[in-house]
N, C-alpha and C positions, 0 to 999 in steps of 0.2 A: 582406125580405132576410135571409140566414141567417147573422149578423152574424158566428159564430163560424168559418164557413166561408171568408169573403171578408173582406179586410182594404178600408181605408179606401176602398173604391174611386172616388169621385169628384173626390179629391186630389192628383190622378196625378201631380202634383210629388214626393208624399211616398214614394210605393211605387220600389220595388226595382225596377231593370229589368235586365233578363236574359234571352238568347238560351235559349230550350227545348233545345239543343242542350247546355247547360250542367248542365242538370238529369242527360241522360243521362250525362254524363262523371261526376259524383258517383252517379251510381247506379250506374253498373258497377264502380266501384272497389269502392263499397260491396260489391255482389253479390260481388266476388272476394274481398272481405276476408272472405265466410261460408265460401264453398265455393271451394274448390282446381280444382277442375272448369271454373270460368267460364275462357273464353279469349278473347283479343279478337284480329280479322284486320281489318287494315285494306289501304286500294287508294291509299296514295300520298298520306293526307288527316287523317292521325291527327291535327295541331292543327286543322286545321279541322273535326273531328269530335268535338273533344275526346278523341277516344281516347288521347292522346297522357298524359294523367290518368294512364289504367290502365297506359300504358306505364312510364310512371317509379315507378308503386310494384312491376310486378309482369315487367318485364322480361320473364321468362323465363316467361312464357306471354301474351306479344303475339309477333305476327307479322306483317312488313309482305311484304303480297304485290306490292305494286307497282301499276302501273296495269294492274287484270286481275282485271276484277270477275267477270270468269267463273268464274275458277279458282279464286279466292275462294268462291264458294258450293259447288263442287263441293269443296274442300278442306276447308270448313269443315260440309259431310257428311257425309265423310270422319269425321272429327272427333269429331260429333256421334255418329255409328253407333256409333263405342267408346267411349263414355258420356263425353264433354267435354260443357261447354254452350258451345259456340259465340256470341259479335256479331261480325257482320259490319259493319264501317262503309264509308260514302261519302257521294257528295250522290247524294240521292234519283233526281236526273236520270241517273245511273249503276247504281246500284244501289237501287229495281227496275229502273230504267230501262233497263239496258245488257245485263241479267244474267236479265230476268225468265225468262228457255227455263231457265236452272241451276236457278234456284229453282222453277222446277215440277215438273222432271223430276226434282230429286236430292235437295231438300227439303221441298215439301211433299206430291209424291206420294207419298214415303219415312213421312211424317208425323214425322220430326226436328226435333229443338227445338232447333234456329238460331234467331236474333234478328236482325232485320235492321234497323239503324238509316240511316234515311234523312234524311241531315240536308241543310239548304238548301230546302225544298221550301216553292214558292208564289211568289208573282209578287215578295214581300214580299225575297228575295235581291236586288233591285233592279237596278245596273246591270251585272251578270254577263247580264243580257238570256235572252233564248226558250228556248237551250239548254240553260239550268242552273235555268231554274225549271219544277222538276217540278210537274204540275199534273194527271198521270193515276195516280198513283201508288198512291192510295187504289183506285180502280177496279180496276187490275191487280194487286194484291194480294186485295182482297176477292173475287174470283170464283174464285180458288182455293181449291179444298177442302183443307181441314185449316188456315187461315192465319187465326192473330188480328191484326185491326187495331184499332192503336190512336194517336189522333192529341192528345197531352197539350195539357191549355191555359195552361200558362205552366211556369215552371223548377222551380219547387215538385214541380208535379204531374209533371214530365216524371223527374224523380228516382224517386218512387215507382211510377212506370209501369214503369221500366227493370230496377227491383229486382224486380217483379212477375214480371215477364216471364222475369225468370233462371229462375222455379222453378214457371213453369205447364204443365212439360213437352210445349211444343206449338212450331209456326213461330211465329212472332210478329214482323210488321213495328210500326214503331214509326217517327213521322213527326216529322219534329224541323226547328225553325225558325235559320236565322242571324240573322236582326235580332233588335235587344233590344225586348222586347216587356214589359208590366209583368205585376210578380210578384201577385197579388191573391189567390191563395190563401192558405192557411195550412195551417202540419203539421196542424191536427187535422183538417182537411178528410182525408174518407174514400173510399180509394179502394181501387179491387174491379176488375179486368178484367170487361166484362161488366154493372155496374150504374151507371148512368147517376148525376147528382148534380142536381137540383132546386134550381138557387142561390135563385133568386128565384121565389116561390108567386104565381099569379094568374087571373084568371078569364077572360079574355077572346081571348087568344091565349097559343097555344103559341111560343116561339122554341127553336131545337133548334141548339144550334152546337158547333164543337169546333175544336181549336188556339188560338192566342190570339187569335182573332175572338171569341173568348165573352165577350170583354172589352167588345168592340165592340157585344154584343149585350146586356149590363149596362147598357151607357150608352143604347143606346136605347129598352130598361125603364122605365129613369130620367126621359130625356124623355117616352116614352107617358106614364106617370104625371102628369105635370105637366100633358097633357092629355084626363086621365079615362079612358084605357085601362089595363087590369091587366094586363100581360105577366107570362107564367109563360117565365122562363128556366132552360132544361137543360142541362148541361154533355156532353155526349155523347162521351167521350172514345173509346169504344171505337165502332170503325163495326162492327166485327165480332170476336166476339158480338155480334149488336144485342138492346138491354136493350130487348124489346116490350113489355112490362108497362109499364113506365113512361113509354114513348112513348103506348101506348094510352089510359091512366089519362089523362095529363095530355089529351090531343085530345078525348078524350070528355068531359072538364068547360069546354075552354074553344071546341071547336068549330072551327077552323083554325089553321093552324101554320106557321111562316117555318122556313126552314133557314138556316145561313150557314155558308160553307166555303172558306177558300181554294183552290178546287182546282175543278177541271171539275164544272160542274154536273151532265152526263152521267153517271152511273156512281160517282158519291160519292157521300158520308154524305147529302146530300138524296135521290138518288136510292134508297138503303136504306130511309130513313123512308118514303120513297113508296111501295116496292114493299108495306111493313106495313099502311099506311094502306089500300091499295086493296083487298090480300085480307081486312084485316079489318074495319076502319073509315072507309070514302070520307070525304075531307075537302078543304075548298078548301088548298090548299097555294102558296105562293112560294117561290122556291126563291133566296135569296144566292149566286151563286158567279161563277167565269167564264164567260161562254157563247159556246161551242164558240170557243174564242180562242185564241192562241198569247200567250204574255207578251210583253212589253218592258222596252226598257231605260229604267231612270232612278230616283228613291230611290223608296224602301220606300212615302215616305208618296203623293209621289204616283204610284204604282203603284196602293197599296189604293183609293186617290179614284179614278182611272180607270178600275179596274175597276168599281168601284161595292160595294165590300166592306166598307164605314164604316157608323156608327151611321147618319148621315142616308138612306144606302139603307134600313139595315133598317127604321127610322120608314115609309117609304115603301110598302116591301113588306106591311107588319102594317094599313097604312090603306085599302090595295089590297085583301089578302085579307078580310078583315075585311069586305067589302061581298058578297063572297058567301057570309057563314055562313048558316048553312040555320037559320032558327028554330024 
């Protein structure tokens, strides 16, 4: 474990919990606080987006569009075409979700660097139910050209992702959680759009996750260990760019690899590593996520247990796959 990367993490008493949506609201103030240019639009949702941060220190470059996430992206084009740097906030179920024709047609076919913060997304919103837990979001944003995805895994990282993104002159969706989920990073943990993070080194299986399931895939590390398997855990924050180097590196030393994802197995971050795996290196694969489901309603926790999105799935998945490495 890369002890200076990851704080206490099997203490879960001890650590900080905190909604990744919190992260973004201290990283866009921060990004406003460098450059004059950042601007934030929100759809009617600024404290539940946190946006509402960047409203109180910077007034007069926030703008509430109202419930109109269309016009939102097209405004916030607008915007971007005469050098602003546009965020766009909402819950992910609206924006991509509501809005995805704007954002193709006017940002990222345009290749404009709007931010698009999609907060709420995952089953883990809980009893706001099917409507409001975005769950294809990752998928409808990665298949557009010119759009970096990136899904942070806790408040830490979701701060540094959002500052990033102000100044990588590109689209960039960025997927943010409501429930408080635990903080286990640390500042010195390094983060790069595009380069994946290695928490935990091992020889046996790959685990690939991103959002704060990477937490979930620490713990189940933790227990393989206790049972003589060496998980190598990757933080994969960014689905796109996908960091293939080190997706590759790590499959070719331990031979199969688990995904885990809050989000439709279909067309997510598993489905990415899969499309890399098979052009470059076949590998037995499992994949953690929803499959082909609609959410429901009821808490966070047991959403993630019925979905199957906990450490004792992935334990499940790595004992699974793991019987068919190829020796």
């Amino acid at each position: 474990m890369n002890k200076h990367l990851v704080q206490n993490l099997f203490e879960k008493e001890k650590l900080e919990m905190l909604p990744t949506r919190d992260g973004y609201g201290k990283g866009v103030v921060k990004a406003g606080e460098k450059d004059q240019r950042i601007v934030v639009l929100c759809a009617d949702l600024a404290e539940s987006t946190r946006s509402h941060w960047f409203k109180e220190k910077f007034p007069e470059r926030f703008i509430e569009v109202g419930v109109a996430e269309q016009n939102m992206a097209t405004i916030a084009a607008g915007m971007a075409n005469y050098g602003k740097i546009p965020f766009i906030s909402s819950y992910a179920a609206f924006s991509p979700g509501r809005n995805n024709e704007q954002i193709r047609t006017t940002i990222s076919l345009n290749n404009l660097p709007v931010k698009i913060a999609g907060a709420h997304a995952g089953v883990s919103v809980g009893p706001d139910g099917a409507t409001h837990q975005a769950l294809e979001d990752m998928a409808l944003m990665r298949v557009q050209p010119n759009m970096v995805v990136i899904s942070p895994c806790d408040a830490i990282e979701a701060q540094k992702a959002t500052f990033a993104a102000a100044f990588n002159e590109k689209p960039t969706y960025i997927r943010l959680g409501r429930e408080k989920s635990p903080v286990f990073t640390t500042e010195n943990m390094p983060f790069e759009i595009g380069k994946a993070v290695i928490l935990r080194e091992g020889k046996d299986i790959s685990i690939i996750a991103c959002g704060p399931l990477v937490y979930e895939a620490l713990l189940a590390a933790e227990k393989l260990e206790k049972e003589g398997i060496d998980a190598e855990v990757i933080n994969l924050h960014t689905i796109k760019p996908l960091d293939k180097k080190t997706i590759l590196a790590s499959v070719k030393k331990t031979g199969a690899v688990v995904t885990v994802e809050e989000h439709q197995i279909a067309g997510g971050m598993g489905s990415a590593v899969a499309e890399v795996l098979a052009m470059n290196l076949p590998s037995p694969i499992e994949m953690i996520g929803v499959n082909d489901s609609f959410g429901q309603s009821g808490t966070p926790d047991e959403l993630l247990n019925f979905f199957g999105l906990t450490h004792p799935s992935i334990v499940k998945a790595v004992k699974k796959v793991i019987k068919r490495k190829v020796t």
